[in-house]
ZADO-1210 file (C-alpha; in nm, 4 decimals, padded with zeros to 6 digits):
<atoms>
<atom x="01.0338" y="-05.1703" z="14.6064" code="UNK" pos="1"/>
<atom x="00.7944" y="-04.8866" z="14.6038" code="UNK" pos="2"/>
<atom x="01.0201" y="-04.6187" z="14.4282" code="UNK" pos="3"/>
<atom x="00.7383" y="-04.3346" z="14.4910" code="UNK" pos="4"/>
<atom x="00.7631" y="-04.3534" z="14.8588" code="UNK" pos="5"/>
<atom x="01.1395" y="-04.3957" z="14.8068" code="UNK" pos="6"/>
<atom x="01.1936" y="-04.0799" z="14.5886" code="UNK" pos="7"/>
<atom x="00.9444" y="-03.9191" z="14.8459" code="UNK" pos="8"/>
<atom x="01.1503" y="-04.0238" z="15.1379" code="UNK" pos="9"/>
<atom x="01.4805" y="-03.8734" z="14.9726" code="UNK" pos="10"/>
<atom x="01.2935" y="-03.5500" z="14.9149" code="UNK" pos="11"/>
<atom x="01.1140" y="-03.5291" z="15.2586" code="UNK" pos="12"/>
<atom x="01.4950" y="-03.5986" z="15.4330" code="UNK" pos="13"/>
<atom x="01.6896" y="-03.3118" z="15.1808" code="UNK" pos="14"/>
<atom x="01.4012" y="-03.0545" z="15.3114" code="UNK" pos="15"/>
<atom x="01.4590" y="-03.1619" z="15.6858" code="UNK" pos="16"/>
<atom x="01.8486" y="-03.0917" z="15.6673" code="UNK" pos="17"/>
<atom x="01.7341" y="-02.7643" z="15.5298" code="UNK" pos="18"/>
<atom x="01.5348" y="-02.6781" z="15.7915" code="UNK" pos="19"/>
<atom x="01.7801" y="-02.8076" z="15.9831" code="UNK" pos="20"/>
<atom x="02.0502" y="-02.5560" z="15.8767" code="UNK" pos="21"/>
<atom x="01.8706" y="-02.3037" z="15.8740" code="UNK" pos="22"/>
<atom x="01.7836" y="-02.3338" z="16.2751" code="UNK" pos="23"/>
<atom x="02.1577" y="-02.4772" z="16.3634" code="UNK" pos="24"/>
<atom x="02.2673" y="-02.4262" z="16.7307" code="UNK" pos="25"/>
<atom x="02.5616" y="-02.4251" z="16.8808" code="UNK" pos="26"/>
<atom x="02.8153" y="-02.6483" z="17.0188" code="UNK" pos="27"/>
<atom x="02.9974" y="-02.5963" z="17.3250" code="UNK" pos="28"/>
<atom x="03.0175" y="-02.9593" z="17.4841" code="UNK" pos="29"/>
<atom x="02.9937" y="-03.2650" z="17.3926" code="UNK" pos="30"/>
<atom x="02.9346" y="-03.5603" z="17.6209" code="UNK" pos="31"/>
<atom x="03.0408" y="-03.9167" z="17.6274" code="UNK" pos="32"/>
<atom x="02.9454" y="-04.2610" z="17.8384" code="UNK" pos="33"/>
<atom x="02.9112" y="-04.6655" z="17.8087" code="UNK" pos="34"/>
<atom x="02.7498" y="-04.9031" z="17.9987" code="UNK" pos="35"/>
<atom x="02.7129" y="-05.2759" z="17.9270" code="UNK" pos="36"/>
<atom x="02.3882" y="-05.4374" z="17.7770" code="UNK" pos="37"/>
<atom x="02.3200" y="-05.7577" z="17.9682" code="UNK" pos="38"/>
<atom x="02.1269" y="-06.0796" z="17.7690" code="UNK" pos="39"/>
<atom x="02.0652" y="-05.8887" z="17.4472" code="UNK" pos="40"/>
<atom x="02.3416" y="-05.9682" z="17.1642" code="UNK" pos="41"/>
<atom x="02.4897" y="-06.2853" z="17.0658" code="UNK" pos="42"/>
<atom x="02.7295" y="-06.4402" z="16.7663" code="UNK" pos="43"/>
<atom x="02.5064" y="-06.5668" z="16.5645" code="UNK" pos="44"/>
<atom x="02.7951" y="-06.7935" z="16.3790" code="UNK" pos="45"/>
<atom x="02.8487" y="-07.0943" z="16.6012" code="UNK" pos="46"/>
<atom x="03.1096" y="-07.2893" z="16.4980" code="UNK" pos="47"/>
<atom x="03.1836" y="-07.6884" z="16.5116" code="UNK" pos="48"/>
<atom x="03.4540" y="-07.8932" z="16.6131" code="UNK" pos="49"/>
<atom x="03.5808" y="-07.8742" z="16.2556" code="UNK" pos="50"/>
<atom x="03.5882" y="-07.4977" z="16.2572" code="UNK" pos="51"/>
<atom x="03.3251" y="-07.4203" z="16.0353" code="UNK" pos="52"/>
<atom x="02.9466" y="-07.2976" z="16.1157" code="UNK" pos="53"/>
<atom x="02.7540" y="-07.5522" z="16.2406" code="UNK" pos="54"/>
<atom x="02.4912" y="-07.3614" z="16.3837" code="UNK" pos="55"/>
<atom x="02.2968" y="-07.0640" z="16.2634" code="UNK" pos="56"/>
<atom x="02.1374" y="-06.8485" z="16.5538" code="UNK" pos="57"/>
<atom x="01.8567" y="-06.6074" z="16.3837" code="UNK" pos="58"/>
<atom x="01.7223" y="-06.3132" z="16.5333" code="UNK" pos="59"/>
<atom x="01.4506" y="-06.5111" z="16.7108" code="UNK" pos="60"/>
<atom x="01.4962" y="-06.8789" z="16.7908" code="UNK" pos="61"/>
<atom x="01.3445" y="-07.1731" z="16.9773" code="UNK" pos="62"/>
<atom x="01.6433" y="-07.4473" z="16.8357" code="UNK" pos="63"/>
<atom x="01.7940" y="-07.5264" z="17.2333" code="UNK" pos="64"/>
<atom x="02.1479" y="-07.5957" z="17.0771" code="UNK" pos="65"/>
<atom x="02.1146" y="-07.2114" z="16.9883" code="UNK" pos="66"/>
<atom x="02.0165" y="-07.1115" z="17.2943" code="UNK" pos="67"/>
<atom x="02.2444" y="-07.3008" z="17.4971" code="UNK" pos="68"/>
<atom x="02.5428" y="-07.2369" z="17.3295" code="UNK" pos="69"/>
<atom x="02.7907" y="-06.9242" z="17.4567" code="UNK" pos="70"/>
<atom x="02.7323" y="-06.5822" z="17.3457" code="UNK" pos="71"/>
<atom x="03.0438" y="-06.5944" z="17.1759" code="UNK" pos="72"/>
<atom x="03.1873" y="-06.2791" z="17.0668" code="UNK" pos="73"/>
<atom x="03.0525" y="-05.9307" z="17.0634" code="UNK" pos="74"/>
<atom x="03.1003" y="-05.5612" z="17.1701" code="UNK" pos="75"/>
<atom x="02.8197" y="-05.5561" z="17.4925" code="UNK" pos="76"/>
<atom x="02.8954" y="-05.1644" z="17.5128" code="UNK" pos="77"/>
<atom x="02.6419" y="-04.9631" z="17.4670" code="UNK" pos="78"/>
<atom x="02.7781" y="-04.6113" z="17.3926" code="UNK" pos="79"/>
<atom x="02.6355" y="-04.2933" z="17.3795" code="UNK" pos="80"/>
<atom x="02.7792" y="-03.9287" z="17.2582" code="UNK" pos="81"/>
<atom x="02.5819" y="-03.5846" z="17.3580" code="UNK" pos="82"/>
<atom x="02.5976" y="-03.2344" z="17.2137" code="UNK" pos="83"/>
<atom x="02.5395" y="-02.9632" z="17.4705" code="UNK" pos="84"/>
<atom x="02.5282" y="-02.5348" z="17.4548" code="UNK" pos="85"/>
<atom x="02.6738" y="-02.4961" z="17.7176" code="UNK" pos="86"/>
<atom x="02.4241" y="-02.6895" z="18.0113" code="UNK" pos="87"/>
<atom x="02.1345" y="-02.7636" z="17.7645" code="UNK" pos="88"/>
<atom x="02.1754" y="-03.0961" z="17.5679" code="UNK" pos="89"/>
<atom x="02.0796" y="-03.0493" z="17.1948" code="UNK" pos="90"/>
<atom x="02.0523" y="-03.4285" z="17.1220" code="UNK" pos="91"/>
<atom x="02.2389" y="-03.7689" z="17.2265" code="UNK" pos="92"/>
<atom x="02.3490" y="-04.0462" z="16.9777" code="UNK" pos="93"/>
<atom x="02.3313" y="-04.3837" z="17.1318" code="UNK" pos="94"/>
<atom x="02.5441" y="-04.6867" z="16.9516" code="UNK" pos="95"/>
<atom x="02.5371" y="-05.0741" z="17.0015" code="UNK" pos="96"/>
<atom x="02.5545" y="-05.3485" z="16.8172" code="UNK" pos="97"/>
<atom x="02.3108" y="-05.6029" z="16.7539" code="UNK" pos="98"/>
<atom x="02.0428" y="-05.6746" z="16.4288" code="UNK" pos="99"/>
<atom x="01.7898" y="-05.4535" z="16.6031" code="UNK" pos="100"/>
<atom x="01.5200" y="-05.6960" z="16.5345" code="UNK" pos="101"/>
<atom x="01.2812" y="-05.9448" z="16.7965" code="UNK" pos="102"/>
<atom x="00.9865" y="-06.0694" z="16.5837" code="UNK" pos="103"/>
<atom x="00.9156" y="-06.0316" z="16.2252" code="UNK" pos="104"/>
<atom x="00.7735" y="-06.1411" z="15.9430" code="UNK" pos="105"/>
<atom x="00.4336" y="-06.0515" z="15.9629" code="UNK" pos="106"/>
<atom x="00.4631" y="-05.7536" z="15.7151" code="UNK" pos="107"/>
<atom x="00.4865" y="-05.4715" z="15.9298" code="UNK" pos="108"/>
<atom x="00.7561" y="-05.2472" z="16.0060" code="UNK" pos="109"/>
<atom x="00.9180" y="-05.1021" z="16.3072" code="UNK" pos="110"/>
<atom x="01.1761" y="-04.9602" z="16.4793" code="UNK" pos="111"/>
<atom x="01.1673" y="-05.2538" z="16.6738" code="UNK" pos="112"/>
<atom x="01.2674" y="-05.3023" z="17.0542" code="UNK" pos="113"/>
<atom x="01.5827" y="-05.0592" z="16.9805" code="UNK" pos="114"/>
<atom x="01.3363" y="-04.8440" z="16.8837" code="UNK" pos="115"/>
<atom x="01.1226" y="-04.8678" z="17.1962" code="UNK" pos="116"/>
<atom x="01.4530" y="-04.8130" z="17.3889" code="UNK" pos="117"/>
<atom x="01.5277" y="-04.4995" z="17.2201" code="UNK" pos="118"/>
<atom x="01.1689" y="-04.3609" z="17.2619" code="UNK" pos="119"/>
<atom x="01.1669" y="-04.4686" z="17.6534" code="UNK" pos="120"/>
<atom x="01.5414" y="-04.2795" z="17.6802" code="UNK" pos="121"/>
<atom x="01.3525" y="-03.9843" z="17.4623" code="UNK" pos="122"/>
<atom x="01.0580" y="-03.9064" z="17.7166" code="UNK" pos="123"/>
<atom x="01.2512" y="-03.9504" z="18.0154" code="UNK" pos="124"/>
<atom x="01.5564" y="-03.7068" z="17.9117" code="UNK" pos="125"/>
<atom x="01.3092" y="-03.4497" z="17.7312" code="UNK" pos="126"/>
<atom x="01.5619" y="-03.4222" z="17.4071" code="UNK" pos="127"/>
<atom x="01.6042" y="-03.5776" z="17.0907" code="UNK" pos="128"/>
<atom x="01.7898" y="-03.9489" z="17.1038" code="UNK" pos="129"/>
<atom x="01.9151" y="-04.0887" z="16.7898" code="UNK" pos="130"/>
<atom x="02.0268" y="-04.4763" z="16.7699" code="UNK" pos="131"/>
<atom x="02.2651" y="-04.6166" z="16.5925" code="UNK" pos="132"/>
<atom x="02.3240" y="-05.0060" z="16.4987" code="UNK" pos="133"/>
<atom x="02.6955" y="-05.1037" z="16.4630" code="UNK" pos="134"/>
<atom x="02.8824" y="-05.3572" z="16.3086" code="UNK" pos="135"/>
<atom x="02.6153" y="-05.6242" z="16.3715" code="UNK" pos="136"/>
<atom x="02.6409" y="-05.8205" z="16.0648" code="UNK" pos="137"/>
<atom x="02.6664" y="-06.1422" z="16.2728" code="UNK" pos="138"/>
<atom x="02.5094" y="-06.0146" z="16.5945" code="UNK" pos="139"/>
<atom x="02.1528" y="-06.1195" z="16.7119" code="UNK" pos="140"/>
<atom x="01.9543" y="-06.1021" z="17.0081" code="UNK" pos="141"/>
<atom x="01.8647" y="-06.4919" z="16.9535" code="UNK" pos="142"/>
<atom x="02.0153" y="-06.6366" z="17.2540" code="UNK" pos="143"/>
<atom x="01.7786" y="-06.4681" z="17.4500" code="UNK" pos="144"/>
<atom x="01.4857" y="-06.4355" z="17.2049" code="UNK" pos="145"/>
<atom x="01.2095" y="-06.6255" z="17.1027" code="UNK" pos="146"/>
<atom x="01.0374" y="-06.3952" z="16.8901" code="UNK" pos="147"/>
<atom x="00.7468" y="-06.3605" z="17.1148" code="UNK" pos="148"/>
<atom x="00.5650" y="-06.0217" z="17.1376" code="UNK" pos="149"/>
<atom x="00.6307" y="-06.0068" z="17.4912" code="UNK" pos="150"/>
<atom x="01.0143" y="-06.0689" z="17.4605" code="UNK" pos="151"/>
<atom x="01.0242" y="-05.7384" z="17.2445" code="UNK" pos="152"/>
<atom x="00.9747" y="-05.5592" z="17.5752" code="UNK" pos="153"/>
<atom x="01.2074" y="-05.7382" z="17.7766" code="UNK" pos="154"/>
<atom x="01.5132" y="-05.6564" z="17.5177" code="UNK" pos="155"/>
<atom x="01.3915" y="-05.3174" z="17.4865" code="UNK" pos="156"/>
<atom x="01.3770" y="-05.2657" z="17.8461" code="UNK" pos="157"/>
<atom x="01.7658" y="-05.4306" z="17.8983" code="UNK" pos="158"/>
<atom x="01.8646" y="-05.2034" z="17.6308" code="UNK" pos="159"/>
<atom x="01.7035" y="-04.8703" z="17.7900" code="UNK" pos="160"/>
<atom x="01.8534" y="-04.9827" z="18.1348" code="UNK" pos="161"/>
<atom x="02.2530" y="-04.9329" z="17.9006" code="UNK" pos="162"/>
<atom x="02.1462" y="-04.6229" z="17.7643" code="UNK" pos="163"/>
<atom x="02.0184" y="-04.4566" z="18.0811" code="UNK" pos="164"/>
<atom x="02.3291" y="-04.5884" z="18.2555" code="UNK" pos="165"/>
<atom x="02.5514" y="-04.4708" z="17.9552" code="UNK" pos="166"/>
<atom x="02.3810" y="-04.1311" z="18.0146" code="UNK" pos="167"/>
<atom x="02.4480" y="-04.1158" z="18.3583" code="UNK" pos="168"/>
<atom x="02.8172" y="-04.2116" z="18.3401" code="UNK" pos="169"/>
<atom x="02.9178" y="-03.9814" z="18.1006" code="UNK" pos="170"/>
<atom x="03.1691" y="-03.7266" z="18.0939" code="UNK" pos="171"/>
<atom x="03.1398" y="-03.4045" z="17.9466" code="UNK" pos="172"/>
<atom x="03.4283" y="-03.1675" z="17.8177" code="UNK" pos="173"/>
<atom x="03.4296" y="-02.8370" z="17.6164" code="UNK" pos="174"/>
<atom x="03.5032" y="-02.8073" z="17.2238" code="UNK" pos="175"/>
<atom x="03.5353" y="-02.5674" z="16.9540" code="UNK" pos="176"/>
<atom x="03.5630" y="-02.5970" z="16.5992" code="UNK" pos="177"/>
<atom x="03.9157" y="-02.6206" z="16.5999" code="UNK" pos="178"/>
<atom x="03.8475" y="-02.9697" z="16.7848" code="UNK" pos="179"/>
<atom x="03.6561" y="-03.0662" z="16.4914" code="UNK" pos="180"/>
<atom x="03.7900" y="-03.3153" z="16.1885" code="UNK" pos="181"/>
<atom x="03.5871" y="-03.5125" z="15.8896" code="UNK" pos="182"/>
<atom x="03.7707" y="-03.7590" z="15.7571" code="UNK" pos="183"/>
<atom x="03.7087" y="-03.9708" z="15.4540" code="UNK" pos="184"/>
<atom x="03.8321" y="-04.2842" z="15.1529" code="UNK" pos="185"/>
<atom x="03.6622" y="-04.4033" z="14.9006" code="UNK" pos="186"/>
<atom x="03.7217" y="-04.7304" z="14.7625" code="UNK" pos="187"/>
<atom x="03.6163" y="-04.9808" z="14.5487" code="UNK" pos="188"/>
<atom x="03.4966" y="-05.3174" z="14.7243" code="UNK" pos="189"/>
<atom x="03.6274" y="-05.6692" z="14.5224" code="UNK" pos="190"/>
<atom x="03.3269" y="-05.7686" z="14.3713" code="UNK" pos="191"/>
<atom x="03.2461" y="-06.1299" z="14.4779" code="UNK" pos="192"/>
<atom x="03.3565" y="-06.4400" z="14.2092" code="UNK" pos="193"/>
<atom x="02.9810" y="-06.5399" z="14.2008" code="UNK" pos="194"/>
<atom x="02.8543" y="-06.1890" z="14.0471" code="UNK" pos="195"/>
<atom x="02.8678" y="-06.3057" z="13.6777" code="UNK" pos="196"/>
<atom x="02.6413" y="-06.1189" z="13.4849" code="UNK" pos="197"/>
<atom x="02.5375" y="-06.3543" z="13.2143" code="UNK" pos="198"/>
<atom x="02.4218" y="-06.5446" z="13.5026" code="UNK" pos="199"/>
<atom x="02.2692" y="-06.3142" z="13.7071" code="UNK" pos="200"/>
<atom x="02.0409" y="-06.1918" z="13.3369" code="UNK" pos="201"/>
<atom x="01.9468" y="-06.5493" z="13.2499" code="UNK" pos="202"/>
<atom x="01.7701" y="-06.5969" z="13.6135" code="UNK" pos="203"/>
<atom x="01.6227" y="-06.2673" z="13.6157" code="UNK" pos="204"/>
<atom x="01.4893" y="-06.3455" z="13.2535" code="UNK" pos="205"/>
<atom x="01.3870" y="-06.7388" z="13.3866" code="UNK" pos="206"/>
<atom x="00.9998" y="-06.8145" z="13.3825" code="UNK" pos="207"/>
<atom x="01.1328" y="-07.1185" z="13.5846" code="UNK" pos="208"/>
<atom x="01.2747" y="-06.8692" z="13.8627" code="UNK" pos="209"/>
<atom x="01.1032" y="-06.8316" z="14.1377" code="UNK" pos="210"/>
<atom x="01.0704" y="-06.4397" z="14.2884" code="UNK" pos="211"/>
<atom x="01.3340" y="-06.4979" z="14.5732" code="UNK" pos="212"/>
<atom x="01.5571" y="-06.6051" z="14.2939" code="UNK" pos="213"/>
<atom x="01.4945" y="-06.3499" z="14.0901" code="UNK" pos="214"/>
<atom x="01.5588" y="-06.0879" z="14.3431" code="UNK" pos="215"/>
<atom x="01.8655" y="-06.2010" z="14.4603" code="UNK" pos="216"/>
<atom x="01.9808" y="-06.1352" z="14.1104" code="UNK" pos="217"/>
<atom x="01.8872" y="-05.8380" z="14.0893" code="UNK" pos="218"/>
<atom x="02.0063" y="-05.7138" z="14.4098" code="UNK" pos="219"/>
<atom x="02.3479" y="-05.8391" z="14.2507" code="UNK" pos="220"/>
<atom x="02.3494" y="-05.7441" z="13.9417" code="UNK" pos="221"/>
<atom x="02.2609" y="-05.3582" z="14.0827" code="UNK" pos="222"/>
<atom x="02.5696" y="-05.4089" z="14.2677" code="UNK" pos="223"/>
<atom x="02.7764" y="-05.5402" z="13.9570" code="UNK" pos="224"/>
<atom x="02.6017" y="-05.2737" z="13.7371" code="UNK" pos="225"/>
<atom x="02.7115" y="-04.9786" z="14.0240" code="UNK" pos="226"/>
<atom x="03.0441" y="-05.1005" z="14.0767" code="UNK" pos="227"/>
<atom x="03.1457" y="-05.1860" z="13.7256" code="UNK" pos="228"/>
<atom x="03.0628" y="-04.8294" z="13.6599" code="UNK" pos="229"/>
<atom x="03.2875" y="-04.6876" z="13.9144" code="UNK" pos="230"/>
<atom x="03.0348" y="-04.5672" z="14.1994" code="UNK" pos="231"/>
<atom x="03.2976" y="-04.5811" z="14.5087" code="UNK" pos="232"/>
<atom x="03.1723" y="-04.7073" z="14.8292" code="UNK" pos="233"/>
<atom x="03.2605" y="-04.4124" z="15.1288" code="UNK" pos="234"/>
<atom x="03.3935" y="-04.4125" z="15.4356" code="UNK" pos="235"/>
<atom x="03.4756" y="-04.1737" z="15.7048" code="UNK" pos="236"/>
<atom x="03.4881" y="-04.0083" z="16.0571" code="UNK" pos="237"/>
<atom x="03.4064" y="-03.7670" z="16.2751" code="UNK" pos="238"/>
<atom x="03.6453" y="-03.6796" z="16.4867" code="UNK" pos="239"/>
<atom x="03.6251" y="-03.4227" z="16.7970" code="UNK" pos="240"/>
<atom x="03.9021" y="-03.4197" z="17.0468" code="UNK" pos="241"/>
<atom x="03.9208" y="-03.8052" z="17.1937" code="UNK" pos="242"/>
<atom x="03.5613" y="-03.9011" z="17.0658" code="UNK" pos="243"/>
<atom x="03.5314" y="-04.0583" z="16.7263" code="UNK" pos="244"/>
<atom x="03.2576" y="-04.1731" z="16.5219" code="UNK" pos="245"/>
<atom x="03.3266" y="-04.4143" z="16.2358" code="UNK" pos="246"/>
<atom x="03.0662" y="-04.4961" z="15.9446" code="UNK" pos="247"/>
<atom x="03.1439" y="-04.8132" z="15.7371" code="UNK" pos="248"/>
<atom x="02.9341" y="-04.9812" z="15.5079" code="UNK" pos="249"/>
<atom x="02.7505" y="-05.3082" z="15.4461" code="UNK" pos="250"/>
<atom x="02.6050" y="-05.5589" z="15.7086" code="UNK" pos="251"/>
<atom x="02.9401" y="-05.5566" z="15.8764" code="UNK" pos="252"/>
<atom x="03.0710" y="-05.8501" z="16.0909" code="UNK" pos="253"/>
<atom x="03.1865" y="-05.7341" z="16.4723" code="UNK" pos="254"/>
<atom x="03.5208" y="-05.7536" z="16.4049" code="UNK" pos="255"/>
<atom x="03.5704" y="-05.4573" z="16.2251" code="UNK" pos="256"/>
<atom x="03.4059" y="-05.2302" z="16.4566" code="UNK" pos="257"/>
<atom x="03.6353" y="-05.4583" z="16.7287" code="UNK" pos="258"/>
<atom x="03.9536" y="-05.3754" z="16.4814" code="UNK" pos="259"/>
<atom x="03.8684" y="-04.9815" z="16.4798" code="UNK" pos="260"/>
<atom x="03.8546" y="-04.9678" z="16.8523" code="UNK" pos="261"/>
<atom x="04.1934" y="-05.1160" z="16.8891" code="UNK" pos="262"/>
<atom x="04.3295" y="-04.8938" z="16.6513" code="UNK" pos="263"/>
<atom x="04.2292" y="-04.6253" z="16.8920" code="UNK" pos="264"/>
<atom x="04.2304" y="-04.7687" z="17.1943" code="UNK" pos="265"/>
<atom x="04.2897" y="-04.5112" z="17.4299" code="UNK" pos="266"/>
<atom x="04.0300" y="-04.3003" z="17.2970" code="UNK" pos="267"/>
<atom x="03.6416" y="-04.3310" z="17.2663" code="UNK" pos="268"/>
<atom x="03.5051" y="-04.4901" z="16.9507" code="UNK" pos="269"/>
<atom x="03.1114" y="-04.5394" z="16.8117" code="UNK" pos="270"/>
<atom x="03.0837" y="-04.7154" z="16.4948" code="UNK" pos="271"/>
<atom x="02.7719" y="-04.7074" z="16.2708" code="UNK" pos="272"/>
<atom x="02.7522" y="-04.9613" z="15.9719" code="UNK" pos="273"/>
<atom x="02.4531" y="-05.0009" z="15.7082" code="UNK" pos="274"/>
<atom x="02.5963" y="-04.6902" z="15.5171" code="UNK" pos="275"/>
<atom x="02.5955" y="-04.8422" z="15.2061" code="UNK" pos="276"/>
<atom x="02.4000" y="-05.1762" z="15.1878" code="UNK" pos="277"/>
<atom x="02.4768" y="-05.2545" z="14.8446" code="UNK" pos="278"/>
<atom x="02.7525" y="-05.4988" z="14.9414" code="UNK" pos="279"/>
<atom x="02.5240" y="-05.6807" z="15.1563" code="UNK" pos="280"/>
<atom x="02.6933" y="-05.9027" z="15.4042" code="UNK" pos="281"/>
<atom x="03.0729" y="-05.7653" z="15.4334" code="UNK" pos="282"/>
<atom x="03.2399" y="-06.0611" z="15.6248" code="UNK" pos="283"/>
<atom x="03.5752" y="-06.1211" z="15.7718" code="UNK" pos="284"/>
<atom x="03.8452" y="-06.2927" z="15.5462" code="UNK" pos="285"/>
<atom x="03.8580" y="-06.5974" z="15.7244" code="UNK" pos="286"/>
<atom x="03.4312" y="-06.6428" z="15.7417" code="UNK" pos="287"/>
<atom x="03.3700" y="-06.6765" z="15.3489" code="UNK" pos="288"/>
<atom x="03.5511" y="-07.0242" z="15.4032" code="UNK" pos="289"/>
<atom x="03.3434" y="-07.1274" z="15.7122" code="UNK" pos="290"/>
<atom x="02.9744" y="-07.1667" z="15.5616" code="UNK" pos="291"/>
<atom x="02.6900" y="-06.9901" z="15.7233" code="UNK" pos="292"/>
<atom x="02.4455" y="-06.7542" z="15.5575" code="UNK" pos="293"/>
<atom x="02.6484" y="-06.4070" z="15.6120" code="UNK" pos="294"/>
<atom x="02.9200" y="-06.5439" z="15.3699" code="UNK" pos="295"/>
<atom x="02.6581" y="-06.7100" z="15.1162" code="UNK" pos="296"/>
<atom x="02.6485" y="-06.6473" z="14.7541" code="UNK" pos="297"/>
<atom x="02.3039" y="-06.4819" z="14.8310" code="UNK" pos="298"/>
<atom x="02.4286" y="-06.2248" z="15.0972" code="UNK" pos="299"/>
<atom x="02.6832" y="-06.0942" z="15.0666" code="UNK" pos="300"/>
<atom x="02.8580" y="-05.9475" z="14.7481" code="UNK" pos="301"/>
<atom x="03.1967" y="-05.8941" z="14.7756" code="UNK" pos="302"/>
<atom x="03.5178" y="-06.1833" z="14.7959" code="UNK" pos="303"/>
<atom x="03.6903" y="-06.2981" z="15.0886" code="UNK" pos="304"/>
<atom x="03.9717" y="-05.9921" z="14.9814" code="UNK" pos="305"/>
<atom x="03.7345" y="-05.7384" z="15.1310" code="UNK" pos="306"/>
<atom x="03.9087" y="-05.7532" z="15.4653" code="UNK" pos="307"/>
<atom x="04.1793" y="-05.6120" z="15.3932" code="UNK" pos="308"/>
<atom x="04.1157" y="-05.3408" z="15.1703" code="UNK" pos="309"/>
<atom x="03.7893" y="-05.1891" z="15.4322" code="UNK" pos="310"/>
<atom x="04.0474" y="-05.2327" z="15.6748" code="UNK" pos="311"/>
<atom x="04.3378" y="-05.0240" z="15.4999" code="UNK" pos="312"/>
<atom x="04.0574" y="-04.7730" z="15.4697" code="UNK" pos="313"/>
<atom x="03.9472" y="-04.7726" z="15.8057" code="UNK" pos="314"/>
<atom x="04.3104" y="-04.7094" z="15.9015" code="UNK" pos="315"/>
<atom x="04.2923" y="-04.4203" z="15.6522" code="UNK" pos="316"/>
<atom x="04.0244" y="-04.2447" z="15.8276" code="UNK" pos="317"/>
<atom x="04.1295" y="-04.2843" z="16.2106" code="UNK" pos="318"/>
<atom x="04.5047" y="-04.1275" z="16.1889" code="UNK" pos="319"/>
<atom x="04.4975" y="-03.7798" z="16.3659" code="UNK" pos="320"/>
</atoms>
C-alpha cells in the first residue's frame, strides 16, 4: 500500500465535503426508477449435486461449464435515486449489483465498464451521476464475459441502456426535511475461528512465506488487531419518505441486500456494500460450509455467525 497517496486521498476527500458544504443546495424532490440489466450479473457460486460449490465463475471466464450454467440468483435491478430543486436535478445515484470488474490484471486501474456506464449516463443527462455497487460479494459479470477489451464495452453499454431506462421511468415526489431520517448500529462482527494471532505473526515473520502469504496475514491480523480493540463496524440508512438507502459493510453476498428489500417490500430500497472492507468476504450462514473462495480462510474474516447478527442490525436500521 502506498500510505502517502492514501493519507493524501483522505485529505483531498475531507476538503471536497468542505467545499461541498459550503456551496449546499437545496432539496425539494427527489426522484426514483428501476429498470432491469440484461446479460451482465451472474452467481458466481455454482453448486453440485452434493450441494456444495463445484464451480467457481470469476469475473472473466472462458471455462464453458461456467458459461453454460444458469445465472442463478441475483438482484437484475438497476436502481437509481435523484435529488431535484424544484425542476433542476442536482445529481442521481445509480445502484446495482455486480463486482464491477471485466478485465484485469494488467496493473492498471479503472472504474471499469460501470464506470464507462456512469460517464455515458453523465454526458447525456448534463449532471453529476454517482454509482454505487451493492451486495455483490458473489455476483460477477462472468457468464457473459471473457475478459476481452472489447467485452468491457458491451457490459458497459447493457448497463447504460438500465440506467437511462431507470432514469426515464422514474417517479418524482416532493420532500422536506421533516421527510428526512439517518439511522444507524454499530456492532461487532464474530471474528472468524482461523484469525489466531500467533499464527497469523509466525507467517508474517516466515522467510519461507511467500508475499501472498504474508499479506493475507496481515490483512487478518489488521482485522484481529481492530476488532480486538473494540473499533465497531457501522451501519445505517437514509431514509426519505418511501425511498431508502442502506450501507452495509464487507464484500457482501446478494442475499442480504435480497433480505433488506423484503423487509421493506412495499417501499423502494438501494443498498451499497464495501463500507467497511475489513471483514472481507461477509457470507451467508449456510455458504462457509459449502467451499468456494468467498467463504475461504483467505477471504473472508468473520464465522459462519455473522448472518445473523448483520442481519439483526439491518433490521435495526430499517424500522420507521
Amino acid at each position: 500500500y502506498d500510505t502517502t497517496f492514501i493519507n493524501s486521498t483522505i485529505d483531498r476527500s475531507a476538503e471536497a465535503i468542505k467545499t461541498a458544504i459550503a456551496n449546499a443546495q437545496e432539496v425539494t424532490h427527489i426522484g426514483y426508477g428501476k429498470a432491469k440489466v440484461e446479460k451482465v450479473a451472474s452467481n458466481r457460486r455454482i453448486l453440485g449435486p452434493d450441494g456444495n460449490v463445484a464451480i467457481i465463475r470469476w469475473s472473466k471466464t472462458s471455462d464453458s461449464a461456467a458459461i453454460a450454467a444458469p445465472e442463478g440468483l441475483i438482484d437484475p435491478w438497476l436502481r437509481s435515486v435523484s435529488f431535484w430543486h424544484y425542476d433542476d436535478p442536482l445529481v442521481n445515484l445509480n445502484y446495482y449489483t455486480t463486482h464491477p470488474m471485466s478485465h484485469y490484471g494488467k496493473g492498471d486501474v479503472s472504474s471499469d465498464f460501470v464506470g464507462i456506464a456512469r460517464e455515458a449516463q453523465q454526458q447525456q443527462l448534463g449532471f453529476t451521476q454517482i454509482y454505487f455497487s451493492g451486495a455483490g460479494g458473489n455476483i460477477t459479470a462472468g457468464k457473459y464475459n471473457d475478459g476481452s477489451p472489447e467485452r468491457r464495452y458491451i457490459l458497459a453499454d447493457r448497463v447504460e441502456k438500465a440506467m437511462k431506462q431507470a432514469w426515464d421511468a422514474g417517479t418524482k415526489i416532493p420532500v422536506h426535511a421533516s421527510d428526512l431520517k439517518w439511522r444507524s448500529s454499530t456492532l461487532t462482527l464474530p471474528l472468524g475461528e482461523h484469525l489466531i494471532r500467533t499464527e497469523l505473526v509466525k507467517t508474517l515473520e516466515s522467510t519461507g512465506a511467500d508475499s501472498l502469504q504474508r499479506f493475507t496475514a496481515a490483512k487478518h491480523l489488521a482485522w484481529l488487531n481492530r476488532t480486538e480493540a473494540g473499533h465497531p463496524v457501522t451501519i445505517s440508512s437514509l431514509n426519505i419518505k418511501n425511498v431508502w438507502l442502506l450501507h452495509l459493510p464487507g464484500e457482501l453476498f446478494v442475499e442480504y441486500q435480497l433480505a433488506a428489500q423484503k423487509l421493506r417490500s412495499d417501499d423502494f430500497v438501494c443498498t451499497a456494500a464495501y463500507g467497511e472492507y475489513g471483514p472481507g468476504y461477509v457470507c451467508t450462514e449456510i455458504a462457509y460450509s459449502q467451499g468456494g473462495y468467498e467463504s475461504s480462510n483467505r477471504a473472508s474474516r468473520v464465522s459462519p455467525q455473522v448472518e445473523s447478527v448483520l442481519m439483526k442490525s439491518i433490521k435495526e436500521v430499517l424500522q420507521p
